[in-house]
NUVEX-670057 format. One line per field, with one value per atom (N, C-alpha, C): x, y, z; residue in one letter; atom name. Coordinates in Angstrom, 1 decimal, decimal comma. Each point is the difference from the previous one (the first is absolute). Layout:
// NUVEX-670057
east <- X|...
north <- Y|...
up <- Z|...
code <- A|...
site <- CA|...
This chain:
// NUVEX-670057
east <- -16,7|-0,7|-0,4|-1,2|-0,7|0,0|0,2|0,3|-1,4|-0,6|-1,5|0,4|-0,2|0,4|-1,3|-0,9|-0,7|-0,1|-0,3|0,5|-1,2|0,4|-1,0|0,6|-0,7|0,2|1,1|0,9|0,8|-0,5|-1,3|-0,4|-0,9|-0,3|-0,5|0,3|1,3|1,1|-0,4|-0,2|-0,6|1,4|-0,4|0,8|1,5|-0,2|1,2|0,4|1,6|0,2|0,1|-0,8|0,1|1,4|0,7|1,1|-0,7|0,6|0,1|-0,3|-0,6|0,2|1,0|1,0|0,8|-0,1|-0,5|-0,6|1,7|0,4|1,1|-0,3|1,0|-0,8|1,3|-0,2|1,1|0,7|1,3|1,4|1,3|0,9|1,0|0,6|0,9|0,3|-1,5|-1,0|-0,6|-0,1|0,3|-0,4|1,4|1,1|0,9|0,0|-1,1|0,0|-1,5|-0,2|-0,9|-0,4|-1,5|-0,3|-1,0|0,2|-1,5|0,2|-1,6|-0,3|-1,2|0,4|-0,9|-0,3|-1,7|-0,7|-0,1|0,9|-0,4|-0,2|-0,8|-0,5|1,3|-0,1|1,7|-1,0|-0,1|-0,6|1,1|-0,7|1,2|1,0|1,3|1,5|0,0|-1,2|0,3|1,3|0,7|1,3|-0,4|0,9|0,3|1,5|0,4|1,3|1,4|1,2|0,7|0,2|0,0|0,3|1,4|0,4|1,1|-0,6|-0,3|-0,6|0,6|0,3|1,0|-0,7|-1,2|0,1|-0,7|-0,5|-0,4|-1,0|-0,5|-1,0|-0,6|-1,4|-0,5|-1,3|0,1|-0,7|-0,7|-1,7|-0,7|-0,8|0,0|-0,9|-1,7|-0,7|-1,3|-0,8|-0,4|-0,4|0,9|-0,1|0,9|1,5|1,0|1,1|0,9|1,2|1,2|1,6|0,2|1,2|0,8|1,1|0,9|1,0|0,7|1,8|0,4|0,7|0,6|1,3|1,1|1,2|0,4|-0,2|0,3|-0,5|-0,5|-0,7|-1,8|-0,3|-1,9|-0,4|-0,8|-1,2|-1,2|-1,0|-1,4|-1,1|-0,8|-0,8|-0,9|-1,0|-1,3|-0,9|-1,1|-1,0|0,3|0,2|0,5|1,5|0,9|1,4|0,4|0,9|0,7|1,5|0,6|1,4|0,4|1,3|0,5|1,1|0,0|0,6|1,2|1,7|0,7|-0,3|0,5|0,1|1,4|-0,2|0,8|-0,1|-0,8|0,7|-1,5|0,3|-0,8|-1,1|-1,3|-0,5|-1,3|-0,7|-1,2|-0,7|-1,0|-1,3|-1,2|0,3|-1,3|-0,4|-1,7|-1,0|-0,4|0,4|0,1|-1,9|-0,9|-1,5|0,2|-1,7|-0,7|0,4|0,8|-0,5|0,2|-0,1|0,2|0,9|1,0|1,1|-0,6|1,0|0,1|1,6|0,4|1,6|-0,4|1,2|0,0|1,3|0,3|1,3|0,1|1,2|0,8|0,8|0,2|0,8|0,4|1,3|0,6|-0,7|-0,7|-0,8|1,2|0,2|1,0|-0,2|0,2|0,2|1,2|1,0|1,1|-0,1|-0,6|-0,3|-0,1|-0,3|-0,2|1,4|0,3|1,4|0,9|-0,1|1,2|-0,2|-1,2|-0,2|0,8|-0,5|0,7|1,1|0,8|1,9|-0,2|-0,1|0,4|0,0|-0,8|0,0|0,5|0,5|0,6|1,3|0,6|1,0|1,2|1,3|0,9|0,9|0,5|0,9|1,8|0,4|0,6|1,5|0,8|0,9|-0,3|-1,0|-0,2|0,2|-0,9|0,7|1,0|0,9|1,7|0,2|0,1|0,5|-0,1|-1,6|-0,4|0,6|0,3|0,5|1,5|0,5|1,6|0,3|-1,0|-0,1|-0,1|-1,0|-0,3|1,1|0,4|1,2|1,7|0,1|1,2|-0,2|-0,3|0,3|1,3|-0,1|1,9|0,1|-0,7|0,6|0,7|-0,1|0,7|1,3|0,9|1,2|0,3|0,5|0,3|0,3|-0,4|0,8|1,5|0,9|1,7|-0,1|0,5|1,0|1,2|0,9|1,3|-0,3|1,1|0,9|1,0|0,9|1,3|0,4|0,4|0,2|1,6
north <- 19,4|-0,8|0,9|-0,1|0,8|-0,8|0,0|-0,3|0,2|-0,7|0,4|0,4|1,2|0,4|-0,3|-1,1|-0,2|-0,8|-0,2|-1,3|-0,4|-1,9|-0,9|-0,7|-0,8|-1,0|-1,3|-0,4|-0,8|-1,6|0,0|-1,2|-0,4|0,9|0,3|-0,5|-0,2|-0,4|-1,2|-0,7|-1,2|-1,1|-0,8|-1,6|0,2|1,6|0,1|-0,6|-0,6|-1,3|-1,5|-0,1|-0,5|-0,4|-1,5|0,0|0,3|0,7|0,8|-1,2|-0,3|-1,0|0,9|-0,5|0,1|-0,7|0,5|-0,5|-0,3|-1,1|-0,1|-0,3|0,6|-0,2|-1,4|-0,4|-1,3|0,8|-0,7|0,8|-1,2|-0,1|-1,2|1,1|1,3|1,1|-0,3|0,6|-0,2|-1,5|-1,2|-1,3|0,0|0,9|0,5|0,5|0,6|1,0|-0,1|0,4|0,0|1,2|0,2|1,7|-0,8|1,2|-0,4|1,8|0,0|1,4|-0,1|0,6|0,4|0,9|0,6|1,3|0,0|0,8|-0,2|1,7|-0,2|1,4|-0,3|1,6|0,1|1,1|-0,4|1,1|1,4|0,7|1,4|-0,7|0,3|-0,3|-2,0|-0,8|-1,3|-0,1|-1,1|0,1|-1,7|-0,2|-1,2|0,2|-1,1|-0,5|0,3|0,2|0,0|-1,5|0,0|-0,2|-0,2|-1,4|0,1|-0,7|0,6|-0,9|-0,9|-1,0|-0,6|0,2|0,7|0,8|1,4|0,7|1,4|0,0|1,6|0,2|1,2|0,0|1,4|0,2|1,4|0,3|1,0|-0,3|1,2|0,5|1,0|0,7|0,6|-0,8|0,1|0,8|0,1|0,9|0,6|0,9|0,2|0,6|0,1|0,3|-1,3|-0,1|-1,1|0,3|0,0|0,2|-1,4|0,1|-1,2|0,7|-1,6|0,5|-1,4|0,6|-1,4|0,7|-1,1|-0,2|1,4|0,1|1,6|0,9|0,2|1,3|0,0|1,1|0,4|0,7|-0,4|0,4|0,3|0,4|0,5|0,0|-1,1|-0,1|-0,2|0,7|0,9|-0,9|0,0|-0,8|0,2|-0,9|-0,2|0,6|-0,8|0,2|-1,2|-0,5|-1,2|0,0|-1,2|0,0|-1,0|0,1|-1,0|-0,9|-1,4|-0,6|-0,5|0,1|-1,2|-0,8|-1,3|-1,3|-0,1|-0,9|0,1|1,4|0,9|1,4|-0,4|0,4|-0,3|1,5|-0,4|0,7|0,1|1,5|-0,1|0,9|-0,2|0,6|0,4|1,4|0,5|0,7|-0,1|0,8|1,3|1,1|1,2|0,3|-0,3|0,1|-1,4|-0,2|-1,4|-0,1|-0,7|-0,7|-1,0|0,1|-1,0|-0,4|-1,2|0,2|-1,3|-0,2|-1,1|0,0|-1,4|-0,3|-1,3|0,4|-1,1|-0,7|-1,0|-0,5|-0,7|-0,3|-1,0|-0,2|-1,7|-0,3|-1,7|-0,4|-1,2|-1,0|-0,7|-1,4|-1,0|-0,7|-0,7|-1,7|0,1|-1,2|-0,4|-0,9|-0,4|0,8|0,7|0,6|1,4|0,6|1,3|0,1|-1,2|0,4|0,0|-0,7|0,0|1,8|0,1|1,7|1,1|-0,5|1,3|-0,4|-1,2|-0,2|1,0|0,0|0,5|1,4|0,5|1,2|0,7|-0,6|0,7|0,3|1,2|0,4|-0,6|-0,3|-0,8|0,7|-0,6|0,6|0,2|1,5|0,4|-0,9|-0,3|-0,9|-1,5|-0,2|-1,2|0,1|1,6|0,3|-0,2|0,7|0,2|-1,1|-1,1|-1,2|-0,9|0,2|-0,4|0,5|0,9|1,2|-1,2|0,8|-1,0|-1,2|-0,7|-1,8|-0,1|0,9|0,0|0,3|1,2|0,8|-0,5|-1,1|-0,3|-1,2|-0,7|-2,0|-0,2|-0,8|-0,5|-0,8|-0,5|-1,3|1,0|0,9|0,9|0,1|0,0|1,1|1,4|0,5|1,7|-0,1|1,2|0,4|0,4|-0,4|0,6|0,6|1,2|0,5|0,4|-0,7|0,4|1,3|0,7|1,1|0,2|-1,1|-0,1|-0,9|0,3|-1,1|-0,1
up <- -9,7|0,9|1,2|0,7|0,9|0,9|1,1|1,6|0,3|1,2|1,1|0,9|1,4|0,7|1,2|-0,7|0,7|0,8|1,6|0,9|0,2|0,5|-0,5|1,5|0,4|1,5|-1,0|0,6|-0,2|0,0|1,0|-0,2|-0,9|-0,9|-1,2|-1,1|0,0|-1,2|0,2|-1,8|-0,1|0,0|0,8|-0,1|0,8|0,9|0,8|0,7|0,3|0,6|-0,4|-1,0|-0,7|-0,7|-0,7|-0,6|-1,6|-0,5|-1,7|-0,7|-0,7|-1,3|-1,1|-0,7|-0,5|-1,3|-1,5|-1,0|-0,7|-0,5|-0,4|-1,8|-0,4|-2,1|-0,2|-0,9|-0,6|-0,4|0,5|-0,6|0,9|-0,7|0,5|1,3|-0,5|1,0|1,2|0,3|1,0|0,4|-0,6|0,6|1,1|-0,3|1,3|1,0|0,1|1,2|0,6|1,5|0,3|0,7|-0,4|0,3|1,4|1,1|1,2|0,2|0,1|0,4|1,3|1,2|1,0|0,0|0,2|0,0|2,0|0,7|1,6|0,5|1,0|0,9|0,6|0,3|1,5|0,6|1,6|0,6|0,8|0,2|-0,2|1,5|-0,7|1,0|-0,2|-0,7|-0,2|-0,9|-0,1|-0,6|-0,7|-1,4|-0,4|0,8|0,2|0,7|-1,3|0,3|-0,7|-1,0|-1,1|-1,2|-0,7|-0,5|-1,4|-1,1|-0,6|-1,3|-0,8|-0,7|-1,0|-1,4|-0,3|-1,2|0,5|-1,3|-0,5|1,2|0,8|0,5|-0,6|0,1|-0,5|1,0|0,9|1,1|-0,7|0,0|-0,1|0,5|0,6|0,8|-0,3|0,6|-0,7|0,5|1,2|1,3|0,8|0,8|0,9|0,1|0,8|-0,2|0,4|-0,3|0,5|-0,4|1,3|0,4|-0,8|-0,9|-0,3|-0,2|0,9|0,5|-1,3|-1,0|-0,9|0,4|0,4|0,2|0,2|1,2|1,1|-0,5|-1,3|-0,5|-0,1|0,5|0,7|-1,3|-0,1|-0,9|0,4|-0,5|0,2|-0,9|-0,3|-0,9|0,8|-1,2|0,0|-1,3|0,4|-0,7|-2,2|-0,2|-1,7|-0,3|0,9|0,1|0,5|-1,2|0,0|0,1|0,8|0,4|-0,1|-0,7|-0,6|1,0|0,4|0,9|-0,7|-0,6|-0,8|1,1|-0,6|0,5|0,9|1,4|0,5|1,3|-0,7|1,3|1,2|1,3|1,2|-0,2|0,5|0,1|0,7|0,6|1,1|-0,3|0,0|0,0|1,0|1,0|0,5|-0,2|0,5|0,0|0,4|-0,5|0,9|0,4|-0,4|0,0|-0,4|-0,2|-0,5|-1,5|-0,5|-1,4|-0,2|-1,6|-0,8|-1,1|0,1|-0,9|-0,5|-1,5|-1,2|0,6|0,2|0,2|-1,6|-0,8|-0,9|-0,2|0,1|-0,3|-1,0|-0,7|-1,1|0,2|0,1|0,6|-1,0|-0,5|-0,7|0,7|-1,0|1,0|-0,1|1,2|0,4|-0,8|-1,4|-0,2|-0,7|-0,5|-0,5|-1,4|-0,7|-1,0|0,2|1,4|0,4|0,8|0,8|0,3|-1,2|-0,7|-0,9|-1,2|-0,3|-0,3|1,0|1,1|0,9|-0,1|0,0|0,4|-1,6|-0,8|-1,5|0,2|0,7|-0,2|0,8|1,2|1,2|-0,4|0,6|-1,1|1,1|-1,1|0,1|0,9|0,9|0,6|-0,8|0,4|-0,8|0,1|0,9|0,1|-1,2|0,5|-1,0|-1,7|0,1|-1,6|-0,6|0,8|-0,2|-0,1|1,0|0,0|-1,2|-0,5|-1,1|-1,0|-0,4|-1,3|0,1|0,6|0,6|-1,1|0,8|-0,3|-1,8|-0,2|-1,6|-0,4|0,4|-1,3|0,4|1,2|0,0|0,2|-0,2|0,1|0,3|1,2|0,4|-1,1|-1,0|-1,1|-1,0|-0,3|-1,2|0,6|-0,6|0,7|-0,2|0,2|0,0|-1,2|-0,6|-1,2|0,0|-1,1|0,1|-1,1|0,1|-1,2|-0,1|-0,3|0,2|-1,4|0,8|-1,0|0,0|0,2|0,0|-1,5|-0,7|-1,2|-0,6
code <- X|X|X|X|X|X|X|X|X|X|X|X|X|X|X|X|X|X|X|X|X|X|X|X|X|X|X|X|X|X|X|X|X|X|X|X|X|X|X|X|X|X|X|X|X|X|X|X|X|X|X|X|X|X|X|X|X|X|X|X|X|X|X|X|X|X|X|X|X|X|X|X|X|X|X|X|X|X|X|X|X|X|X|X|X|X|X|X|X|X|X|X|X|X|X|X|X|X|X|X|X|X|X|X|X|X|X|X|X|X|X|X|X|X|X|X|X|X|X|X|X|X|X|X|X|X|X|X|X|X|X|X|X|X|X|X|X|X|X|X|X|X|X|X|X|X|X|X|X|X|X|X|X|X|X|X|X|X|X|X|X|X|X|X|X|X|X|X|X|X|X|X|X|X|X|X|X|X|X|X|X|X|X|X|X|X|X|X|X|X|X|X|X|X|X|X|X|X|X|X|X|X|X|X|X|X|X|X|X|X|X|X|X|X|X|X|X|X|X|X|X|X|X|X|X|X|X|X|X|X|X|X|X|X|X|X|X|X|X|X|X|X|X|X|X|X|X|X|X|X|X|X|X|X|X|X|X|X|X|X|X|X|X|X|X|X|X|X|X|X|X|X|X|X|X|X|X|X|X|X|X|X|X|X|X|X|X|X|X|X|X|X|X|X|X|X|X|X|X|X|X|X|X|X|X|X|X|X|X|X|X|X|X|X|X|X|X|X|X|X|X|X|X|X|X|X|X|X|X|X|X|X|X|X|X|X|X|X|X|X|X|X|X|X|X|X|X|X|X|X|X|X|X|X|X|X|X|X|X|X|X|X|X|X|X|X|X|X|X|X|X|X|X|X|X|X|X|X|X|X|X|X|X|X|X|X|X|X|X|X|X|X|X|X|X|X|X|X|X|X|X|X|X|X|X|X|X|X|X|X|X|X|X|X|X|X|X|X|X|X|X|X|X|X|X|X|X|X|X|X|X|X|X|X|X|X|X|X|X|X|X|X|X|X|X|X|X|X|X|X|X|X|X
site <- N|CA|C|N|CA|C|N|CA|C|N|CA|C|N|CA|C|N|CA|C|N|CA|C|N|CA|C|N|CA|C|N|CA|C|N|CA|C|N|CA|C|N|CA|C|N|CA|C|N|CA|C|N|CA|C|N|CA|C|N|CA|C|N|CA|C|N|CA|C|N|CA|C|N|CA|C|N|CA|C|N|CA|C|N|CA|C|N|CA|C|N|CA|C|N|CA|C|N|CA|C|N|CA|C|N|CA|C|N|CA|C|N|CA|C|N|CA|C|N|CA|C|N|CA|C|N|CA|C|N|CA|C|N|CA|C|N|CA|C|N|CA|C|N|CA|C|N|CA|C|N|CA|C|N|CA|C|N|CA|C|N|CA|C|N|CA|C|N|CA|C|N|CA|C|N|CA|C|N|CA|C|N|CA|C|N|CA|C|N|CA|C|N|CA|C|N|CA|C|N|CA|C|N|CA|C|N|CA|C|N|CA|C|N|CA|C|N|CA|C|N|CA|C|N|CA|C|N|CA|C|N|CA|C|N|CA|C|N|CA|C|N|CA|C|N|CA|C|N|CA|C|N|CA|C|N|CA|C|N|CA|C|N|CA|C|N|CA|C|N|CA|C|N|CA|C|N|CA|C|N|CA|C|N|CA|C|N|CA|C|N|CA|C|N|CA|C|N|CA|C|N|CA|C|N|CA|C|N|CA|C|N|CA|C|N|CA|C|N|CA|C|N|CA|C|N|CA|C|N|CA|C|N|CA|C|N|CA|C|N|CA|C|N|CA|C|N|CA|C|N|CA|C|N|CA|C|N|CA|C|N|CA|C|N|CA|C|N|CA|C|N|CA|C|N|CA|C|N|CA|C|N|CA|C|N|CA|C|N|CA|C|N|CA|C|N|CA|C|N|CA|C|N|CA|C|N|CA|C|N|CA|C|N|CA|C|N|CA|C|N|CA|C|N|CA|C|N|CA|C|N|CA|C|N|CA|C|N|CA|C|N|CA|C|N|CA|C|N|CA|C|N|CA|C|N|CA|C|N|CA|C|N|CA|C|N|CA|C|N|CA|C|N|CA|C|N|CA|C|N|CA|C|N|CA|C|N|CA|C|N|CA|C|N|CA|C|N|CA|C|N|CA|C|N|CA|C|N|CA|C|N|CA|C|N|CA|C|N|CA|C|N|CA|C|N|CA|C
């Protein structure tokens, strides 16, 4: 893949500002989750405000340079360099010059069917395991095993 090293006016960029249309294909997995993608100018030292996402983010740098701080650690992307947000970590975005970024998110659509997906998949806290394990493999209705070896 070949890169352009050629620069173009930012106001140039078609449908900038604009919110993304987000083409979704039939799939039960996607009727879960909701994707929104914004195409926004940041003018040089403009900042998006700090950020916690409750799903996936993916920052891409289309024009220009941008400073991103994800959960205390800085980065520097440069036009066709993407950064990966997990879900949950805080995060900020400035403009060191004029550009233009793609912020995309994914994120569990909040319905009794998407909550009940996420309770499943959220991983189990470990005490509860134990406790669980416990319950299974020792039932107070059994009694202890005896073996005498006295006879």
């Amino acid at each position: 893949m070949t890169t352009s090293s050629t620069s173009f006016a930012i106001a140039n960029l078609p449908r900038l500002g604009e919110k993304t249309p987000v083409i979704n294909l039939p799939s039960d997995a996607l009727a879960q989750v909701r994707a929104e993608a914004r195409y926004l100018p940041l003018r040089g030292s403009e900042h998006l405000g700090t950020h916690a996402s409750a799903g996936e983010v993916l920052i891409f740098c289309v024009v220009g340079k941008l400073d991103a701080k994800v959960h205390e650690h800085h980065y520097v992307l440069e036009p066709n360099q993407l950064l990966h947000v997990p879900a949950g970590c805080t995060f900020r975005i400035e403009a060191q010059v004029d550009s233009a970024v793609l912020v995309t998110s994914l994120t569990a659509k909040s319905t009794a069917i998407g909550e009940k997906m996420t309770a499943t998949l959220a991983p189990a806290h470990r005490d509860d395991e134990v406790e669980e394990a416990l319950e299974e493999t020792f039932p107070a209705s059994d009694p202890p095993s005896y073996n005498s070896t006295i006879t």
